[in-house]
C-alpha positions as CSV (number, residue, x, y, z in Angstrom):
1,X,43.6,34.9,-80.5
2,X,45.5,31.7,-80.8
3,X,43.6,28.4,-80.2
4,X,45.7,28.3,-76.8
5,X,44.7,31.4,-75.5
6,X,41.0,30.5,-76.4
7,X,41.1,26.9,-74.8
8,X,42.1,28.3,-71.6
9,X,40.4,31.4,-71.5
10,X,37.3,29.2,-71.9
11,X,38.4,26.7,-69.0
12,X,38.4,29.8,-66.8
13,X,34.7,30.4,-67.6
14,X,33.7,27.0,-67.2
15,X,35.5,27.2,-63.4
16,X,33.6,30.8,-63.0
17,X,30.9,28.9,-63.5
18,X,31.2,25.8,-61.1
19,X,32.2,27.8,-57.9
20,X,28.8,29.5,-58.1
21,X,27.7,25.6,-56.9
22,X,30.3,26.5,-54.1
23,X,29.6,23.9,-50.8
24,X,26.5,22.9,-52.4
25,X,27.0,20.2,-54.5
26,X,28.4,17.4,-52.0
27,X,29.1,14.5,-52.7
28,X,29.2,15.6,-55.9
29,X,31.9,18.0,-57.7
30,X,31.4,21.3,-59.1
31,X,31.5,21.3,-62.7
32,X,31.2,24.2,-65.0
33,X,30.6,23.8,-68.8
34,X,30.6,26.4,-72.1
35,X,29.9,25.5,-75.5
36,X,31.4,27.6,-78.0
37,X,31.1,28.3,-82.4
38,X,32.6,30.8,-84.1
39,X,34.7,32.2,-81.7
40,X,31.7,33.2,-79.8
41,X,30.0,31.3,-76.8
42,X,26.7,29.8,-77.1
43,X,25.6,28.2,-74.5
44,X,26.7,27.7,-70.7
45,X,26.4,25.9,-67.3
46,X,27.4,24.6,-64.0
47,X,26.2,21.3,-61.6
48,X,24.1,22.9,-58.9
49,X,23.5,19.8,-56.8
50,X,23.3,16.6,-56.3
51,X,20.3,15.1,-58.0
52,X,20.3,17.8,-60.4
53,X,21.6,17.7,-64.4
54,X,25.7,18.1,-65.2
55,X,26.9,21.4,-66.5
56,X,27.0,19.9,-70.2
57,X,23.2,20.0,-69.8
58,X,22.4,23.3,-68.9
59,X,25.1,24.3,-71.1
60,X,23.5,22.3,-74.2
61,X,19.9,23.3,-73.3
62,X,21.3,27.0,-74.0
63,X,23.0,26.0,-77.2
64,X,20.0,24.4,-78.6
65,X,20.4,23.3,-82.2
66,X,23.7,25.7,-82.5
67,X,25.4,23.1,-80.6
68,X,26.0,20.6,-83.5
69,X,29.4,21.4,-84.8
70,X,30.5,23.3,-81.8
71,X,32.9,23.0,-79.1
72,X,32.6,22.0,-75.7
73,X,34.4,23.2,-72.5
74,X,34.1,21.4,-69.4
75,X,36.2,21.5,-66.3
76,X,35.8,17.8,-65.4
77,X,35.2,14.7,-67.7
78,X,31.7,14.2,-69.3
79,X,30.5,11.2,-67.1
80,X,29.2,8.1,-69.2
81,X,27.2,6.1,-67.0
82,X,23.5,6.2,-65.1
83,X,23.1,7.3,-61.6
84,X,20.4,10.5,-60.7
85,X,21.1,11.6,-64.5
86,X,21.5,10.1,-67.5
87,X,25.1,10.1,-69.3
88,X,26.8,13.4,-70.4
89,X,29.0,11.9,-72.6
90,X,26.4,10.6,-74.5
91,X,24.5,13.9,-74.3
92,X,27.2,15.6,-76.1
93,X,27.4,12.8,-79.2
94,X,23.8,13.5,-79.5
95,X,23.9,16.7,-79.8
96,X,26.9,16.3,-82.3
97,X,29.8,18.4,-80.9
98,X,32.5,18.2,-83.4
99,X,35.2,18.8,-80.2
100,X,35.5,18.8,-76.5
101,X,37.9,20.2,-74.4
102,X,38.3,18.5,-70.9
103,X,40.5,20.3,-67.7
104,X,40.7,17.1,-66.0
105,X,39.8,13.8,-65.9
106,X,37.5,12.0,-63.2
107,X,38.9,10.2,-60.3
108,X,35.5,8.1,-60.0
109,X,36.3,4.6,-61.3
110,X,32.7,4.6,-62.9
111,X,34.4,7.0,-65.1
112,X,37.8,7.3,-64.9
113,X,38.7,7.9,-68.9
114,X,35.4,6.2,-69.4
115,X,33.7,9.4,-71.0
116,X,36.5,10.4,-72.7
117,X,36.7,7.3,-74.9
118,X,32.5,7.6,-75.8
119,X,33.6,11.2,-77.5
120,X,36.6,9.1,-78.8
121,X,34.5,6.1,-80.4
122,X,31.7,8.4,-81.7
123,X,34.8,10.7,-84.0
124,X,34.6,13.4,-81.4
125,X,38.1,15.5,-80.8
126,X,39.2,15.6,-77.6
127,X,41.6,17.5,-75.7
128,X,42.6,17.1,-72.1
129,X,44.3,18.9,-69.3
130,X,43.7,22.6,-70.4
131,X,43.8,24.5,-66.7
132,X,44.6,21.1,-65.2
133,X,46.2,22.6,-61.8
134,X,43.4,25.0,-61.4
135,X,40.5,22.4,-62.2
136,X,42.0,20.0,-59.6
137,X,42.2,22.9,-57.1
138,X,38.5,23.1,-57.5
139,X,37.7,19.4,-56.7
140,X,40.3,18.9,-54.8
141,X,37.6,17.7,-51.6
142,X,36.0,15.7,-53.9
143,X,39.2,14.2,-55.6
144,X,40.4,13.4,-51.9
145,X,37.1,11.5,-51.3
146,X,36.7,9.4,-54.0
147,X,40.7,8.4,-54.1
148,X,40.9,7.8,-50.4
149,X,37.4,7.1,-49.3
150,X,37.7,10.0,-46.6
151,X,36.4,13.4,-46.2
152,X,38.9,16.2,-47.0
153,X,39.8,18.4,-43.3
154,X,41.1,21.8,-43.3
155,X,42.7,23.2,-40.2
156,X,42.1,26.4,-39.8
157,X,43.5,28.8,-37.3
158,X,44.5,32.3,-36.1
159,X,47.4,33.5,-34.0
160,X,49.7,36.3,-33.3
161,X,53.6,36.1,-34.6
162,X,54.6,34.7,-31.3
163,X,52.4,31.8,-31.7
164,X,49.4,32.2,-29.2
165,X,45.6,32.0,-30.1
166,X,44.9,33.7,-27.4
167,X,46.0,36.0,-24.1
168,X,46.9,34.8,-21.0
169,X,43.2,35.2,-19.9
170,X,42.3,32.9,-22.3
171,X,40.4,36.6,-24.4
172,X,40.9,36.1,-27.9
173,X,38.8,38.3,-29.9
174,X,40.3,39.6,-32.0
175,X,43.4,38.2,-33.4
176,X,43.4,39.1,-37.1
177,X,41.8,42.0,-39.4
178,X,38.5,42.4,-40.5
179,X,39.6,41.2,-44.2
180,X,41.2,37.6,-42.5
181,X,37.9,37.4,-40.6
182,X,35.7,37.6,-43.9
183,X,38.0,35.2,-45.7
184,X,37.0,32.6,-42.8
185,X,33.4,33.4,-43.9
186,X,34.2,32.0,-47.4
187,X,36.0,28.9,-46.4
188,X,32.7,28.0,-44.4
189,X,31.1,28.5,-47.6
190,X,32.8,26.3,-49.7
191,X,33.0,23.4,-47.1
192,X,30.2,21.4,-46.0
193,X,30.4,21.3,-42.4
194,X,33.1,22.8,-39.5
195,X,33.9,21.1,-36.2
196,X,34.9,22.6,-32.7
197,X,35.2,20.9,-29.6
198,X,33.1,21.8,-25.9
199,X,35.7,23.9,-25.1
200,X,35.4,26.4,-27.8
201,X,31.9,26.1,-27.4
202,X,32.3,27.5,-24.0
203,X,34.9,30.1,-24.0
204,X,34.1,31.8,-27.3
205,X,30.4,31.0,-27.9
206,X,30.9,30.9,-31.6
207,X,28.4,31.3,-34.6
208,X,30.0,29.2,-36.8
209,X,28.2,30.5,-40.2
210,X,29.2,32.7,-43.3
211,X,27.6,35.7,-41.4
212,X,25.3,36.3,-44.3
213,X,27.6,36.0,-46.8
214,X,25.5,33.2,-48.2
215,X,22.0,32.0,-47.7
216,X,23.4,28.2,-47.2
217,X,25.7,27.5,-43.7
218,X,27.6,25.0,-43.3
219,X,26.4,22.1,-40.7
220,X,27.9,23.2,-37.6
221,X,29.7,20.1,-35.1
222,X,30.5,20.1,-31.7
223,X,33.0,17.4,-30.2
224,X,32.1,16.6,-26.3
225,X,32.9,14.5,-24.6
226,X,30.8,15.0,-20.8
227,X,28.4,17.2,-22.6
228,X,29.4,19.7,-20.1
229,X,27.6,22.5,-22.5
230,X,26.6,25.7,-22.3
231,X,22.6,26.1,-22.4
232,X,22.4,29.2,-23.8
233,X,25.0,28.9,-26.7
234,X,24.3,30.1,-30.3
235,X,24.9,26.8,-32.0
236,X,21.7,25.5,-30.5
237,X,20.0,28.0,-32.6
238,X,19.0,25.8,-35.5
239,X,17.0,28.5,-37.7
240,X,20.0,29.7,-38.5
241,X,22.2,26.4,-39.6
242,X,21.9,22.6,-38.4
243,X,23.7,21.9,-35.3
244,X,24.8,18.2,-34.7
245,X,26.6,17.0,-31.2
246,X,29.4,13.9,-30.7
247,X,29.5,12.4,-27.9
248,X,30.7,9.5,-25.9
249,X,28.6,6.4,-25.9
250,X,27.8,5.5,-22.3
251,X,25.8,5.4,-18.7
252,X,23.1,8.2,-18.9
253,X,23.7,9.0,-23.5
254,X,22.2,5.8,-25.2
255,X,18.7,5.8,-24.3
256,X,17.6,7.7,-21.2
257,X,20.2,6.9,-18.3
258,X,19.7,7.5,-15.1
259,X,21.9,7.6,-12.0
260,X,21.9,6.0,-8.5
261,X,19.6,7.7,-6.7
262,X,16.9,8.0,-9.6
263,X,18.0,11.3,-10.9
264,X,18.5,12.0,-14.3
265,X,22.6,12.1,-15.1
266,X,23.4,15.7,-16.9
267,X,24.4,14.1,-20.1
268,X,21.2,12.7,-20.4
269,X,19.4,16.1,-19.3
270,X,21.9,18.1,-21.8
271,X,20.9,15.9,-24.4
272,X,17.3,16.1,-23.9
273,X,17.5,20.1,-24.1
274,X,19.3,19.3,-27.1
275,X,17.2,17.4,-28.7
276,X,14.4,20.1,-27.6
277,X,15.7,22.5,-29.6
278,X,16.4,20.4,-32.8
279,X,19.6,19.5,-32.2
280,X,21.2,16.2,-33.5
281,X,23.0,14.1,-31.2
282,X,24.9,11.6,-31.9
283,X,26.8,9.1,-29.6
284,X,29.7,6.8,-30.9
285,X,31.3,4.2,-29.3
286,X,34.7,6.0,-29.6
287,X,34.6,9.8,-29.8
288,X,37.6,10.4,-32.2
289,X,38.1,13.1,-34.8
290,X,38.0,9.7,-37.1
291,X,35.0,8.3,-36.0
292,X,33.3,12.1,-36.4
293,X,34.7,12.1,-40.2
294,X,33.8,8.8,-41.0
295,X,30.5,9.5,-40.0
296,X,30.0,12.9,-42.1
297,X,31.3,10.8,-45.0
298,X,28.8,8.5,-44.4
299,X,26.4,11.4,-44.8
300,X,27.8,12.6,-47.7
301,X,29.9,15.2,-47.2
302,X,33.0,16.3,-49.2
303,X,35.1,18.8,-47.2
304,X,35.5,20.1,-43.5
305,X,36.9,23.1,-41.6
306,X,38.2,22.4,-38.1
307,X,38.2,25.5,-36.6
308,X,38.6,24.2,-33.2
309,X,41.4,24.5,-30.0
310,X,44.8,23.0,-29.7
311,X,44.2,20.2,-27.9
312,X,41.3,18.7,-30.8
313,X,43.8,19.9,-33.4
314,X,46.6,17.8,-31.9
315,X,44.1,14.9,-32.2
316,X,43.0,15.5,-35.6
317,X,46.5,15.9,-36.9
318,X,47.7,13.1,-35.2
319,X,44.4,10.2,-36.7
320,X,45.0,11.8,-39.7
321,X,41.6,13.8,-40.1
322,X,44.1,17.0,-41.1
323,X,44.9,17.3,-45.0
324,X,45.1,21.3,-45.3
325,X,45.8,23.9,-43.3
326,X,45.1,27.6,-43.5
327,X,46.8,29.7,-41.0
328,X,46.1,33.4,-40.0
329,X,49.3,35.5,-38.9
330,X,48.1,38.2,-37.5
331,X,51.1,41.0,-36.5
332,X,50.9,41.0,-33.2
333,X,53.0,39.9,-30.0
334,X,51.2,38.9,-26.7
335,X,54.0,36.4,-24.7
336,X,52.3,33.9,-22.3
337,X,53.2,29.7,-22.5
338,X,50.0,28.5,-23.2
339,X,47.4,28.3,-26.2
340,X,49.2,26.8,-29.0
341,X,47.0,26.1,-31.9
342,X,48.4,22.8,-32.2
343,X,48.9,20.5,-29.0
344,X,51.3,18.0,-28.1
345,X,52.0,15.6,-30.8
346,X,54.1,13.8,-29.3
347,X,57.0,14.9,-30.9
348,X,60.5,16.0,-29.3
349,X,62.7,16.9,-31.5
350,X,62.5,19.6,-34.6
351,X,63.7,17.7,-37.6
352,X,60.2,15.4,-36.5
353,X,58.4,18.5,-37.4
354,X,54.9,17.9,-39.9
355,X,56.4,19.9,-42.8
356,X,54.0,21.2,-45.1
357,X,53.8,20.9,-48.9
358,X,52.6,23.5,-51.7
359,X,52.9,26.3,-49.3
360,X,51.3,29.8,-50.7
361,X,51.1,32.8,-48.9
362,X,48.8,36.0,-48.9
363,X,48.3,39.2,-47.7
364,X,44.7,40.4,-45.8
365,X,45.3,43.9,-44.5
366,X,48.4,43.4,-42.1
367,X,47.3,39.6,-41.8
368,X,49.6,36.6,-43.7
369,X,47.4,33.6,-44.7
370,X,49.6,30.7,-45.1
371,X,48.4,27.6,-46.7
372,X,49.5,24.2,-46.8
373,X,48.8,20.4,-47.0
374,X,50.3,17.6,-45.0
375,X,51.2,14.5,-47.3
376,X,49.4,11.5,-46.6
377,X,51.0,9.7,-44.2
378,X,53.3,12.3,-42.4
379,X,50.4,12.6,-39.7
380,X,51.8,12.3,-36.4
C-alpha cells in the first residue's frame, strides 16, 4: 500500500469517526482523529461536544506511550490555543509524533494555520489537504459560521414532478417514499434545530424529530406571527424535544397584555399555555427568518433545516437565511395552481432565476434528491 492510499484511507477513518458526534457538537466542529505506527492503527478518536477534549486526545490517551514516533490523522487542524481545553497542537509535540497529517485547515482566526506551524517549529512533518473536499463537507455548517458569522440554513422540501407540495385540498401526506422520508430523519440529526411556520403547524401537525433514529432531536421552531396556534399540537410536547415559539413583539406578547374590555388578548393566553407546558417563547421586535437565525446563532447553533411552506421559504430565500437546498422529487403528477414550495420572489422573468451550484443528485426508491447551494449573494 503506497503512502497515498494509506494517508487517505486513514482520513476516511478519522471522518467515520467525527460523524458519530453528528448534531452534537455545536458550535463546535466535528473532528475525528487516528494515530497510526507500523502500518497499524493505535489509537483513535472523535470531539463529542462542546466542552469536552479534541479528537487528538482521545486518540493519544489510546496510543499511550506507542504514540512517540507515530503518525497522526486528523480531519481538521490541531488547534493551538486555550479555550474549554488546553491546546492540541501542543498535545501532539508532547507526546512526540514524528508526523501529522491534516484534511483541512481551520477557518477560526484563533487558528487559522496557527497549529500547523507549532508541529512546524517543534520538527514535526506535516501534511495538509489529504480528503480536503470530503473534510470540508463535514464542517461545512461550521465553516459557514465562523467565515460569515451566520448559521448555515438548509431548505428542505418535497414535491411531486409537476411541482406541488400538496393536492388541491391542501392533503399532502405522502409525497415521497418511505426511504426519502427516513433520509429527512437524518438531516434532523445532523442539524441543530428545524423551523416551520404557524401554518404548517396547523395543517400538518408535524413531529419534527428523527423518529427514534437518535436519542438527541433537534430544537424544534415555530414562526408566528398572531400566535393563532393549535392547542393540541405535538410540538408542545417537550419530553420529546425542546420546542421554542417567534413571535411578534407587541399589544398583549411582552408582558401580560390585555385588551379593552379587560380580557386577556389570545396571544397573551396562547403564550401562557405555552409557557405552561415548557415551551419557550420568544418575541422580537421584527419577526424575520433573520432575526430568528441571528438569534439561534446567538445560542450557538451551527446548522438549520427549514422544513417549512412556500410562503416562509420565499422569505428565507429572499433575507438570505437559505444556503442549501435539498429537494425531494417524488414521481408523481397531481395538477392544481397552488402550493409551490417556494413563493413569490419577486421575480418575473426566467433568466432571474436563483440557479444553484454543486448540484448532486440521488436516488431513494422512485424518489430523486437533488441538492444544491445558492452562492452568497444571489438571494433574491
Amino acid at each position: 500500500m503506497t503512502t497515498v492510499s494509506l494517508d487517505a484511507q486513514m482520513m476516511q477513518r478519522c471522518l467515520t469517526l467525527a460523524r458519530r458526534a453528528l448534531g452534537q457538537t455545536a458550535p463546535n466542529p466535528m473532528v475525528g482523529a487516528v494515530l497510526v505506527k507500523d502500518g497499524q492503527i493505535i489509537g483513535e478518536g472523535f470531539h463529542p461536544g462542546a466542552g469536552q477534549p479534541h479528537a487528538e486526545v482521545f486518540a493519544l490517551r489510546e496510543a499511550g506511550a506507542a504514540a512517540r514516533g507515530a503518525t497522526a490523522y486528523v480531519s481538521l487542524e490541531p488547534c493551538n490555543h486555550y479555550g474549554r481545553t488546553p491546546p492540541c497542537a501542543k498535545a501532539l509535540v508532547e507526546a512526540g509524533v514524528a508526523k501529522v497529517v491534516v484534511g483541512m485547515v481551520d477557518p477560526n482566526p484563533l487558528v487559522a494555520g496557527g497549529g500547523l506551524q507549532t508541529l512546524r517549529d517543534a520538527g514535526i512533518e506535516v501534511v495538509v489537504g489529504v480528503e480536503e473536499a470530503a473534510c470540508q463537507r463535514l464542517n461545512e455548517a461550521f465553516v459557514h459560521r465562523i467565515v460569515h458569522q451566520q448559521l448555515f440554513g438548509i431548505l428542505k422540501y418535497a414535491m411531486t414532478l409537476d411541482g406541488k407540495t400538496a393536492a388541491v385540498s391542501g392533503h399532502s401526506n405522502w409525497i415521497t417514499q418511505p426511504e426519502s422520508r427516513a433520509r429527512v430523519h437524518q438531516m434532523r440529526l445532523e442539524c441543530d434545530a428545524v423551523i416551520v411556520g404557524g401554518n404548517t403547524v396547523r395543517s400538518d401537525d408535524p413531529l419534527l424529530t428523527t423518529h427514534g433514529l437518535a436519542a438527541r432531536n433537534p430544537l424544534r421552531v415555530v414562526m408566528s406571527r398572531t400566535l393563532e396556534l393549535p392547542e393540541t399540537a405535538r410540538l408542545w410536547d417537550v419530553g420529546k424535544a425542546a420546542t421554542v415559539v417567534f413571535t411578534e413583539a407587541g399589544d398583549g406578547v411582552v408582558g401580560v397584555g390585555v385588551i379593552g374590555d379587560g380580557r386577556q388578548s389570545h396571544q397573551t393566553q396562547m403564550i401562557q399555555l405555552l409557557r405552561s407546558r415548557g415551551v419557550e417563547v420568544v418575541a422580537l421586535a421584527d419577526l424575520t427568518p433573520a432575526a430568528v437565525m441571528k438569534n439561534l446563532y446567538d445560542r450557538g447553533l451551527l446548522s438549520v433545516l427549514w422544513e417549512c411552506g412556500g410562503t416562509l421559504a420565499a422569505a428565507a430565500i429572499a433575507d438570505g437565511s437559505i444556503h442549501k437546498v435539498q429537494a425531494f422529487i417524488a414521481p408523481k403528477i397531481i395538477g392544481g395552481s397552488s402550493f409551490s414550495p417556494v413563493g413569490n420572489l419577486g421575480l418575473t422573468r426566467m433568466d432571474q432565476a436563483l440557479q444553484l451550484q454543486q448540484v448532486s443528485w440521488q436516488a431513494l426508491g422512485t424518489d430523486l434528491l437533488l441538492e444544491g447551494y445558492l452562492r452568497l449573494g444571489q438571494e433574491a
